[in-house]
VMD Tcl script that builds the backbone (N, CA, C; Angstrom):
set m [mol new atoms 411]
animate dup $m
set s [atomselect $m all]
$s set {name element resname resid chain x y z} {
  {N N UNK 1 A 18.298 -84.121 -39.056}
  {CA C UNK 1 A 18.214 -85.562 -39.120}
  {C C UNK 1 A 19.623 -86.143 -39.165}
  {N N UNK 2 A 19.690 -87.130 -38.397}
  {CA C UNK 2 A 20.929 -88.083 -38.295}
  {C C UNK 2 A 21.146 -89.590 -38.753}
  {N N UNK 3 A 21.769 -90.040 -39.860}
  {CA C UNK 3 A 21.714 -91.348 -40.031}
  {C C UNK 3 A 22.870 -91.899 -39.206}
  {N N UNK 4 A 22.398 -93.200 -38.547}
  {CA C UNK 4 A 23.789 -93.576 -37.736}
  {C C UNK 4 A 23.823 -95.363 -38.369}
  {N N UNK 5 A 24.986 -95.418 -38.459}
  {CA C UNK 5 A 25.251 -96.804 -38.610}
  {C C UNK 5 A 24.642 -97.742 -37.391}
  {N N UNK 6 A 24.373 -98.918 -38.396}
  {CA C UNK 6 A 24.201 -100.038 -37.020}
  {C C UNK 6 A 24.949 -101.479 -37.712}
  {N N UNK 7 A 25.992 -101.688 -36.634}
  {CA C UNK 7 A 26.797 -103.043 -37.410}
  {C C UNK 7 A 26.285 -104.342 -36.218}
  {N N UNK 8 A 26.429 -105.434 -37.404}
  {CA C UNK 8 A 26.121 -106.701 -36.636}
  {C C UNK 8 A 27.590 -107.230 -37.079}
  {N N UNK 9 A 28.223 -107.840 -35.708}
  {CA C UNK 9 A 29.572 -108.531 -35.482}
  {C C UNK 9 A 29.462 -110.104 -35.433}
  {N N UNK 10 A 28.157 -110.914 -35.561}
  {CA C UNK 10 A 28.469 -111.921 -35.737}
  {C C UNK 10 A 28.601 -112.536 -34.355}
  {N N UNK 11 A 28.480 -112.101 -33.420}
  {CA C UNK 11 A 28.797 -113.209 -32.503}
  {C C UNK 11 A 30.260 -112.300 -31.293}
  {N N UNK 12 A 30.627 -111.244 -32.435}
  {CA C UNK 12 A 32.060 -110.658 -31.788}
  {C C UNK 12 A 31.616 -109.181 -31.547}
  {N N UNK 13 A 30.750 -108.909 -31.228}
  {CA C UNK 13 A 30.304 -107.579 -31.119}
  {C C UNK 13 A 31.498 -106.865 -29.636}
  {N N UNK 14 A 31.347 -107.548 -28.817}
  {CA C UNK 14 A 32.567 -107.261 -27.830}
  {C C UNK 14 A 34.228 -106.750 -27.982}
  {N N UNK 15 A 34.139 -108.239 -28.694}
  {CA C UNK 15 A 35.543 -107.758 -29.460}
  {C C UNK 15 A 36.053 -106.395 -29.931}
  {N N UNK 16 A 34.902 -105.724 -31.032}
  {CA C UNK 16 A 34.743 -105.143 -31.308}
  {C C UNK 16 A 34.855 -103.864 -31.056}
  {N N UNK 17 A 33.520 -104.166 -30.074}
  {CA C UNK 17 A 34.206 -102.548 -29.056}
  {C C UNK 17 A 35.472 -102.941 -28.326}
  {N N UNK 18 A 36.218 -103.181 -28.067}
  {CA C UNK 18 A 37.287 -103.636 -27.334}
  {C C UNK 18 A 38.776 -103.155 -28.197}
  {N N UNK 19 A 38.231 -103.432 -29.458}
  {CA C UNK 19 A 39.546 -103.708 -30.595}
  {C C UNK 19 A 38.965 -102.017 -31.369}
  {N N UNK 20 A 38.182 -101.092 -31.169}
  {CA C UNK 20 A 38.093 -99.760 -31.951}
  {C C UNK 20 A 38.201 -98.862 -30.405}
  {N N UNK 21 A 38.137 -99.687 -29.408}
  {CA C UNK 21 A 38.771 -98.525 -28.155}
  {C C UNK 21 A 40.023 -98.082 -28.314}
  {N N UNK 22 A 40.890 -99.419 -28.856}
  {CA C UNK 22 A 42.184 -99.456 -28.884}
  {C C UNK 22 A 42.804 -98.383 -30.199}
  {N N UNK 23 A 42.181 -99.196 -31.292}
  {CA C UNK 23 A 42.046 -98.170 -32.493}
  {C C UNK 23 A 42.163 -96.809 -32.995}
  {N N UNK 24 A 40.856 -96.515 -32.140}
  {CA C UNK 24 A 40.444 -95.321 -32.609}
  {C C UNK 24 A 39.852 -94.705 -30.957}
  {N N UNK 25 A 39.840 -94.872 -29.901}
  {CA C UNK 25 A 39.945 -94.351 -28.887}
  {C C UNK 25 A 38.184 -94.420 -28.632}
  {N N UNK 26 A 37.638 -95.142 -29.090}
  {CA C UNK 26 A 35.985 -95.230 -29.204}
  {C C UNK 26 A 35.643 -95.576 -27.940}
  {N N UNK 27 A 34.387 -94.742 -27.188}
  {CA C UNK 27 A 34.081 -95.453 -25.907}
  {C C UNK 27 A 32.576 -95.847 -26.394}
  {N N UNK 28 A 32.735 -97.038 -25.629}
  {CA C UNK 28 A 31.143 -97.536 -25.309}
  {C C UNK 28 A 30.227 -96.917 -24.291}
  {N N UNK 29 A 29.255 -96.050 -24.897}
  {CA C UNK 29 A 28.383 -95.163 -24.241}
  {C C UNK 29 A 27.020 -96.487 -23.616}
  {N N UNK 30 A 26.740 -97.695 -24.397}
  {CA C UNK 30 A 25.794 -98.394 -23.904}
  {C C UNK 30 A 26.021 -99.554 -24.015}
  {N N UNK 31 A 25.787 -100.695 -23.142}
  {CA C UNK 31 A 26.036 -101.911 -23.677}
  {C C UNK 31 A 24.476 -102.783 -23.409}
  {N N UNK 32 A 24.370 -103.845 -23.636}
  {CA C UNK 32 A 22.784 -104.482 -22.784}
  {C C UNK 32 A 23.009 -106.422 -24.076}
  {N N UNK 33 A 23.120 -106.923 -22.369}
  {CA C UNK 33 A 22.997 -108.371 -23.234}
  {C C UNK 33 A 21.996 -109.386 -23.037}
  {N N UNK 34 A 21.988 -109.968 -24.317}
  {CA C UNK 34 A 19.973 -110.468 -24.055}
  {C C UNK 34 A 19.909 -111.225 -22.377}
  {N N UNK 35 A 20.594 -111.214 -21.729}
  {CA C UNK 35 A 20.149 -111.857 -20.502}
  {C C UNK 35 A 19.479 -110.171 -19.883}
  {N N UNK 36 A 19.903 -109.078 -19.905}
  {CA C UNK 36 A 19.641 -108.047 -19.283}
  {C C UNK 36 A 18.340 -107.225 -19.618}
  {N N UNK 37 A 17.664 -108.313 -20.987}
  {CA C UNK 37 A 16.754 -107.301 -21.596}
  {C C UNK 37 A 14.952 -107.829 -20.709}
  {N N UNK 38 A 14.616 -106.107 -20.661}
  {CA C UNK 38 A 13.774 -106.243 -19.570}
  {C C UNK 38 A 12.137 -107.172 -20.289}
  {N N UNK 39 A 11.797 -107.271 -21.212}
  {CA C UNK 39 A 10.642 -108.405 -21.778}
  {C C UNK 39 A 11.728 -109.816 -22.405}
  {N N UNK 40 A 11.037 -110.335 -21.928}
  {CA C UNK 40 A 11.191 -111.956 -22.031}
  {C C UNK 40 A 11.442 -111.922 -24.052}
  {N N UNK 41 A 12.547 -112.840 -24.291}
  {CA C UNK 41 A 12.103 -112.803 -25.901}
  {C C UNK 41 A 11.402 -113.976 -25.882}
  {N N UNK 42 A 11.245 -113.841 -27.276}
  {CA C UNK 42 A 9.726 -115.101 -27.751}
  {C C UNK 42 A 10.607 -116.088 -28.089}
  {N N UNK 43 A 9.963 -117.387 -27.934}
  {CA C UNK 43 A 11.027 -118.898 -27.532}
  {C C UNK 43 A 11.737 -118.854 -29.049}
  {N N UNK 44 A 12.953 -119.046 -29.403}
  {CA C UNK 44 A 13.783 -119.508 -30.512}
  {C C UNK 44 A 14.130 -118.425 -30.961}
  {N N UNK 45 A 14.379 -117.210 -30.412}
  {CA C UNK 45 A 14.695 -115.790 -30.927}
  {C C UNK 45 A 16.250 -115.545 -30.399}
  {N N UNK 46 A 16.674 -115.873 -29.354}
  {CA C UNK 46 A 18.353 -116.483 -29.151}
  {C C UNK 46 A 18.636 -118.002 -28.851}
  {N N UNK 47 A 19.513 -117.824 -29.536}
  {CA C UNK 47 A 20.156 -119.255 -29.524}
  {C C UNK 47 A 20.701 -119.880 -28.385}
  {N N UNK 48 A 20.949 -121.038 -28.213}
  {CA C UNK 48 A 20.863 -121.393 -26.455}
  {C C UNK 48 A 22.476 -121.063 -26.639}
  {N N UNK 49 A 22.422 -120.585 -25.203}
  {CA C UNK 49 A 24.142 -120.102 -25.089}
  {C C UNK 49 A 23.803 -118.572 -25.043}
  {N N UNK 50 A 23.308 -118.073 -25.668}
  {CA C UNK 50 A 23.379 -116.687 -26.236}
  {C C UNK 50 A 23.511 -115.690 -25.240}
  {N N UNK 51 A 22.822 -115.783 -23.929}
  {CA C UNK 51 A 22.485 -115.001 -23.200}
  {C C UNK 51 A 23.435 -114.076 -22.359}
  {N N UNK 52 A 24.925 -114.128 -23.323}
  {CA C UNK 52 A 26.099 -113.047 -22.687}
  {C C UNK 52 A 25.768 -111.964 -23.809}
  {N N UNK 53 A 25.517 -112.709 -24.785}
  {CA C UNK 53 A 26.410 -111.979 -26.175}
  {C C UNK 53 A 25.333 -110.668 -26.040}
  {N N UNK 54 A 25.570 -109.378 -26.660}
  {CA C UNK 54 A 25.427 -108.286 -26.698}
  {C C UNK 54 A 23.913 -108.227 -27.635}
  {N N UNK 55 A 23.397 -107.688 -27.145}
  {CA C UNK 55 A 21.352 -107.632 -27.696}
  {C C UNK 55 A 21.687 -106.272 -28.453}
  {N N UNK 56 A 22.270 -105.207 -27.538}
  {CA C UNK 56 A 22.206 -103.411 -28.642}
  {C C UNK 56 A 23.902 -102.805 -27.632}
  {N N UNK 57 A 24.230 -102.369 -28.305}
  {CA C UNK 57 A 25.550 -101.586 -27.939}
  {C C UNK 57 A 25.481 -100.120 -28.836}
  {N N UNK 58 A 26.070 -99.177 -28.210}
  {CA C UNK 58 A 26.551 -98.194 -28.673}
  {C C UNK 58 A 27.854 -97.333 -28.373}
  {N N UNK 59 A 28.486 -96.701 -29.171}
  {CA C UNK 59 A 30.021 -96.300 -29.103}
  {C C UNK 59 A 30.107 -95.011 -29.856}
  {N N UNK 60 A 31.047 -94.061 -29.492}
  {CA C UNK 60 A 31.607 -93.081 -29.954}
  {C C UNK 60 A 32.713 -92.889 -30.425}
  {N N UNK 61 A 32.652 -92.606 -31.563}
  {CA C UNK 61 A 34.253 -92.427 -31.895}
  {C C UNK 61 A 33.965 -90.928 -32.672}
  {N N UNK 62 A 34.820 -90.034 -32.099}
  {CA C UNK 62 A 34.870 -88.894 -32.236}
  {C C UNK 62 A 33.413 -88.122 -31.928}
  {N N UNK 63 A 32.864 -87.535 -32.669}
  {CA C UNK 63 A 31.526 -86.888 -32.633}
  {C C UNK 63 A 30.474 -87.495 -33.215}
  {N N UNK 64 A 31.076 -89.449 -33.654}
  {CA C UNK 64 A 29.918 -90.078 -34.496}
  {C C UNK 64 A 29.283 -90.871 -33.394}
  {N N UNK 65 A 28.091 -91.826 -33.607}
  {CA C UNK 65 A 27.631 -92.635 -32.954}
  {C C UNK 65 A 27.516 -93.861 -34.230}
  {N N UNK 66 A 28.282 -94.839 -33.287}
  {CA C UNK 66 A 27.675 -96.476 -33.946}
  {C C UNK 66 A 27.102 -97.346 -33.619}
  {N N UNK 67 A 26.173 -97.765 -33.312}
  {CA C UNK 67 A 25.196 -98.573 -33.223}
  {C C UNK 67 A 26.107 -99.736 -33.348}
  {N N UNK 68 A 25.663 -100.793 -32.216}
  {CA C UNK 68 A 26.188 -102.529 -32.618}
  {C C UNK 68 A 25.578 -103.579 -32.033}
  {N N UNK 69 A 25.698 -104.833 -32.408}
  {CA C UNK 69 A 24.865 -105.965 -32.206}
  {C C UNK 69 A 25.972 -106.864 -32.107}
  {N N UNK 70 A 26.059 -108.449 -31.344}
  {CA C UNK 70 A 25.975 -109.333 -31.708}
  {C C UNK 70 A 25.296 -110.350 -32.568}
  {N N UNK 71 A 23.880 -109.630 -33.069}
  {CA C UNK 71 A 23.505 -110.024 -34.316}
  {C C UNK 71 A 23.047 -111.794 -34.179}
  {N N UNK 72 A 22.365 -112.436 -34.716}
  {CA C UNK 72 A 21.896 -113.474 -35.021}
  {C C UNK 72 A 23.053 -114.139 -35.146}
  {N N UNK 73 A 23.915 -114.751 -34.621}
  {CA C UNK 73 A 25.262 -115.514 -34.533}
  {C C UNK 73 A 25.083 -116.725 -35.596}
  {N N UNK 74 A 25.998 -117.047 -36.453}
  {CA C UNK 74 A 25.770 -117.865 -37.460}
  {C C UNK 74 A 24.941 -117.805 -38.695}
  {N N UNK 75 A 24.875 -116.568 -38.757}
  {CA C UNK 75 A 24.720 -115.699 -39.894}
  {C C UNK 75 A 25.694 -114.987 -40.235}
  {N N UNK 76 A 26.482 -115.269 -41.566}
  {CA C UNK 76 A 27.458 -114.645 -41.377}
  {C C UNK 76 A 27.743 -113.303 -42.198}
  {N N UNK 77 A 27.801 -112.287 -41.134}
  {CA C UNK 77 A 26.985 -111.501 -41.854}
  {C C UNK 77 A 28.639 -110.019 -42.269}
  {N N UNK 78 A 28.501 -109.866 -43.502}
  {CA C UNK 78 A 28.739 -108.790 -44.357}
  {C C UNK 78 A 28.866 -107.279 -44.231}
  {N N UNK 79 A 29.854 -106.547 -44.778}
  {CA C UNK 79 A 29.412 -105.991 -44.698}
  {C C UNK 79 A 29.741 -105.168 -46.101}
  {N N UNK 80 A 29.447 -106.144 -47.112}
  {CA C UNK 80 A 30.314 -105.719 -48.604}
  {C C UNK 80 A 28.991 -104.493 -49.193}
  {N N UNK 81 A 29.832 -103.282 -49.625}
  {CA C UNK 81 A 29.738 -102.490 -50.230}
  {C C UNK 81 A 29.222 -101.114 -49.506}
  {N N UNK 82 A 30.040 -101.098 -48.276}
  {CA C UNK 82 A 29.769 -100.049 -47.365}
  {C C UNK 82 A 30.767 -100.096 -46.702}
  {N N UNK 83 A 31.392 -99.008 -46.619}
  {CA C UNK 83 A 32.463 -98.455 -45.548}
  {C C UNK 83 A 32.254 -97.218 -44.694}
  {N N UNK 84 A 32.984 -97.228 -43.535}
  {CA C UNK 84 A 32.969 -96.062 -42.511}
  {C C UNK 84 A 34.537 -95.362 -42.843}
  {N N UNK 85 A 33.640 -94.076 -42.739}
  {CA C UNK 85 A 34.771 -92.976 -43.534}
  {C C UNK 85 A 35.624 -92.581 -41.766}
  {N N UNK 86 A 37.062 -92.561 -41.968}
  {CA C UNK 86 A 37.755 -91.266 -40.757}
  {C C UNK 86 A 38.330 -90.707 -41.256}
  {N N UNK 87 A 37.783 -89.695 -40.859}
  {CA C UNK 87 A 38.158 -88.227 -40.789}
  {C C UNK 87 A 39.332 -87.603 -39.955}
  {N N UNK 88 A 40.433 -87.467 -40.619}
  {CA C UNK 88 A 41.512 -87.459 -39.731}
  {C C UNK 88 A 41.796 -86.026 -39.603}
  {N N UNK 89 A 42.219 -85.573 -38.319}
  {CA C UNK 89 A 42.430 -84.131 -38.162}
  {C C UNK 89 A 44.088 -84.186 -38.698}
  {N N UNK 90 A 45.067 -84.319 -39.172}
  {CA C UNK 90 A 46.351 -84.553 -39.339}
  {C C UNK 90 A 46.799 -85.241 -39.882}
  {N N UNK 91 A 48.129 -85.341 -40.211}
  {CA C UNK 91 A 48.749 -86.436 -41.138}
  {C C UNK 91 A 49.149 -87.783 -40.057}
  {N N UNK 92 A 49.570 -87.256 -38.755}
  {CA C UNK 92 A 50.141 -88.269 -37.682}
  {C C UNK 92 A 48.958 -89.136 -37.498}
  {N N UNK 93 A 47.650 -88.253 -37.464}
  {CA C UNK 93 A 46.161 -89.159 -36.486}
  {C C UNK 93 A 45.942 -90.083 -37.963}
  {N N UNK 94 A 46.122 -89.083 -39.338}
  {CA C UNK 94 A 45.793 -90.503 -40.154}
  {C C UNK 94 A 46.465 -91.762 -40.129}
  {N N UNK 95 A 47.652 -91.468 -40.005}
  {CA C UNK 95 A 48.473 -92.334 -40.304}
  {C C UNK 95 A 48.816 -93.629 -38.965}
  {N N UNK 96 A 48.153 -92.978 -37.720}
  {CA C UNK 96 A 47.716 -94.307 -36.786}
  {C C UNK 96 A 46.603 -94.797 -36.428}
  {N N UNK 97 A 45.549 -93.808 -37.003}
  {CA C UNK 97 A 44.594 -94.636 -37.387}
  {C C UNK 97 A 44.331 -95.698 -38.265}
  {N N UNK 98 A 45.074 -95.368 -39.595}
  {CA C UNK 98 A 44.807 -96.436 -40.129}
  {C C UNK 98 A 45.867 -97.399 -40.096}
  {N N UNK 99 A 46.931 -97.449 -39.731}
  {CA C UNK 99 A 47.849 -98.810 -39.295}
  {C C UNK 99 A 47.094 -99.051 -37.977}
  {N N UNK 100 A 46.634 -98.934 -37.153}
  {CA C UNK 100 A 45.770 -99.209 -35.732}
  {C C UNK 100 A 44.343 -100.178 -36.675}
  {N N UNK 101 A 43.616 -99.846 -37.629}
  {CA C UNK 101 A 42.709 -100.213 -38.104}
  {C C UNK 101 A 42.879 -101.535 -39.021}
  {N N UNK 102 A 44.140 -101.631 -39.379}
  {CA C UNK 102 A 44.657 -102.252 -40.838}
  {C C UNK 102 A 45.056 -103.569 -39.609}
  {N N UNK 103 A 45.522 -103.705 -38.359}
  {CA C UNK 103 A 45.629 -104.533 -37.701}
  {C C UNK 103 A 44.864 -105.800 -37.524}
  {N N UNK 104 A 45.545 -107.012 -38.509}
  {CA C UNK 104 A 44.634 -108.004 -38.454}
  {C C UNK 104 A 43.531 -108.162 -39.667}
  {N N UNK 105 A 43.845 -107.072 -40.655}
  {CA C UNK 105 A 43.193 -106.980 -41.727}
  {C C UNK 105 A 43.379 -107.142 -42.815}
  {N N UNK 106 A 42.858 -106.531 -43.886}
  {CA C UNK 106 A 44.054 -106.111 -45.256}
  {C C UNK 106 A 43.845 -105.004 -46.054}
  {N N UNK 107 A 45.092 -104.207 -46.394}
  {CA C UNK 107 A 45.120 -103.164 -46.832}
  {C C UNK 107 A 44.555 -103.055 -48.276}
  {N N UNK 108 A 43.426 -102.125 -48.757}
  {CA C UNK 108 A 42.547 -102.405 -49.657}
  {C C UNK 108 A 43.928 -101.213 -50.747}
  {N N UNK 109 A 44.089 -100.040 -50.540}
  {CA C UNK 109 A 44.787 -98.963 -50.718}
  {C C UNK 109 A 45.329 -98.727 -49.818}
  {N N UNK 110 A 46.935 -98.628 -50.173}
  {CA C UNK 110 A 47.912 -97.683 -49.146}
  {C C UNK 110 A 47.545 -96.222 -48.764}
  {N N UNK 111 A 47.780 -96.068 -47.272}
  {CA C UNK 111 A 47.456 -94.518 -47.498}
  {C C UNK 111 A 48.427 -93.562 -48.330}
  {N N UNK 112 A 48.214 -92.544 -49.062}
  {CA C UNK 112 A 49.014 -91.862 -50.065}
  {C C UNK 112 A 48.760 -90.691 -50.327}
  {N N UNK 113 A 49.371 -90.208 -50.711}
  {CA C UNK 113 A 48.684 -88.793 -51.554}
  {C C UNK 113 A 47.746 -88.889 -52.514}
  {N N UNK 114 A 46.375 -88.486 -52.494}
  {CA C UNK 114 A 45.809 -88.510 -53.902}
  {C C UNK 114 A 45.706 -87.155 -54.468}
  {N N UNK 115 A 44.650 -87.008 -55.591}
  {CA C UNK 115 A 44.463 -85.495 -55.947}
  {C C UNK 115 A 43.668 -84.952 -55.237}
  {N N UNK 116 A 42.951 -85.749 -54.257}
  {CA C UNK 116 A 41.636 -85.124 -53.698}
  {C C UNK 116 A 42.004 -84.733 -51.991}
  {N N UNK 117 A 43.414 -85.469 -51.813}
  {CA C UNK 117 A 43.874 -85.362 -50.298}
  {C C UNK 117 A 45.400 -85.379 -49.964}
  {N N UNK 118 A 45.998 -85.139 -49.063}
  {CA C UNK 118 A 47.348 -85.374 -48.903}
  {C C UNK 118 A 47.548 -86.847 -48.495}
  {N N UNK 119 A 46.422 -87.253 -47.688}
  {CA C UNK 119 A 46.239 -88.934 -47.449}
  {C C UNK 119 A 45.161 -89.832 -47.441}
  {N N UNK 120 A 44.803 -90.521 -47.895}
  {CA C UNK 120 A 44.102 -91.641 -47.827}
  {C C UNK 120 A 44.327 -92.927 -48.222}
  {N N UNK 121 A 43.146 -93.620 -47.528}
  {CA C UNK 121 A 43.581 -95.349 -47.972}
  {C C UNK 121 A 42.432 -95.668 -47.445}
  {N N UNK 122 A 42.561 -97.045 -48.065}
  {CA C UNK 122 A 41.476 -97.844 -47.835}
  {C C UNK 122 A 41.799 -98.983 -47.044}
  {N N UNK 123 A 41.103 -100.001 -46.473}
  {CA C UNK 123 A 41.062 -100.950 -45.679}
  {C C UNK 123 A 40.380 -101.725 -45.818}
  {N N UNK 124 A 40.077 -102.810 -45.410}
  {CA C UNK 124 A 39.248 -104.400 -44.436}
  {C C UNK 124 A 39.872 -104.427 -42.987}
  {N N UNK 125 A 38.923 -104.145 -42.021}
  {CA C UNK 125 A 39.780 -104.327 -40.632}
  {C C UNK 125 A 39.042 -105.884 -40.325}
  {N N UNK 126 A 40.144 -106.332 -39.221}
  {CA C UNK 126 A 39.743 -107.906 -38.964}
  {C C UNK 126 A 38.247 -108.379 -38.737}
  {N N UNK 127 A 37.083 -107.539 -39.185}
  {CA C UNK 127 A 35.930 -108.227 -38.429}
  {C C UNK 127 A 35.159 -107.829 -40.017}
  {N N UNK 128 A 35.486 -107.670 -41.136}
  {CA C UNK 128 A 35.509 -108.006 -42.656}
  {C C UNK 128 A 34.872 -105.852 -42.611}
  {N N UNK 129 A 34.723 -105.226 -42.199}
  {CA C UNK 129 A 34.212 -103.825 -42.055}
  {C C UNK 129 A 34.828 -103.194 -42.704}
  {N N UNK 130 A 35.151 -102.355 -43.767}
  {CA C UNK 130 A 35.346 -101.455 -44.945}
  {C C UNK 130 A 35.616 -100.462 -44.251}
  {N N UNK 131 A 36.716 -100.048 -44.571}
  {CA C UNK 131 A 36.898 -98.054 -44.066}
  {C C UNK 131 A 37.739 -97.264 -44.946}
  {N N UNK 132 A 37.380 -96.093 -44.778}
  {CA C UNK 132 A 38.281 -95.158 -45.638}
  {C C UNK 132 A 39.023 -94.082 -44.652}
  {N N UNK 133 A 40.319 -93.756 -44.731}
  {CA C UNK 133 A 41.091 -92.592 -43.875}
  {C C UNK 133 A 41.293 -91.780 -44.949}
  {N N UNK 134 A 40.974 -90.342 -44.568}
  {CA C UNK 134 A 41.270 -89.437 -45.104}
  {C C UNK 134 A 41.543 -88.302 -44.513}
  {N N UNK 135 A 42.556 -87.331 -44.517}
  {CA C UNK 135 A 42.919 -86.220 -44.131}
  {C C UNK 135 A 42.126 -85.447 -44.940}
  {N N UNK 136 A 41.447 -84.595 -44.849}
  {CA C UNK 136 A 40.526 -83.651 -45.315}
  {C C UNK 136 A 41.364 -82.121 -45.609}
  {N N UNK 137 A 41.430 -81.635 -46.670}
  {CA C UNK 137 A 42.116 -80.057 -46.438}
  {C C UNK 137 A 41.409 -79.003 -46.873}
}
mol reanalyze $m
mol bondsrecalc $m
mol representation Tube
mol addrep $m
């Protein structure tokens, strides 16, 4: 069994994938926007305008899968008390991953030495999303 994340961006789901390609080298394996979806939705289920913004997306970053939405736009939606962990093979990949991630954000914890790692840190990247870098040993 596999649990996979599914994030709603608010309206920036694009962005998104756009700004963790750059990041973290993530490709978008699926995209589909409510104009493309094959049953009609039921009247007042997107908002007028809506019909670019992203209905289901999916992306890879490393060997994970993330699930994404543009989400009910104007909902502004959270994502307090959950973070996505990376797993860094190295001290170099941690250490541009998370200045690549911290871009536009704010640094929750510097990455550092702890007792449990040679590096980690914490984050807020610009779209309010929680993460943790850690070099694993």
């Amino acid at each position: 069994m596999k649990i996979e994340p599914y994030l709603f961006f608010d309206g920036r789901c694009e962005e998104a994938l756009a700004f963790y390609k750059t990041a973290l080298g993530a490709e978008t394996t699926m995209l589909m926007r409510y104009k493309d979806c094959p049953e009609p939705a039921s009247p007042g289920m997107i908002p007028p305008g809506s019909e670019n913004k992203v209905m289901h997306a999916s992306m890879r970053i490393g060997d994970a899968t993330v699930m994404c939405a543009d989400g009910v736009m104007g909902d502004k939606n959270k994502f307090d008390g959950v973070s996505l962990v990376y797993n860094a093979k190295d001290g170099a990949e941690a250490d541009r991953a998370f200045a690549a991630l911290s871009q536009g954000g704010a640094i929750t914890m510097p990455l550092g030495k702890t007792f449990f790692s040679p590096k980690f840190g914490m984050l807020t990247d610009r779209f309010g999303l929680g993460w943790m870098v850690i070099l694993e040993q």
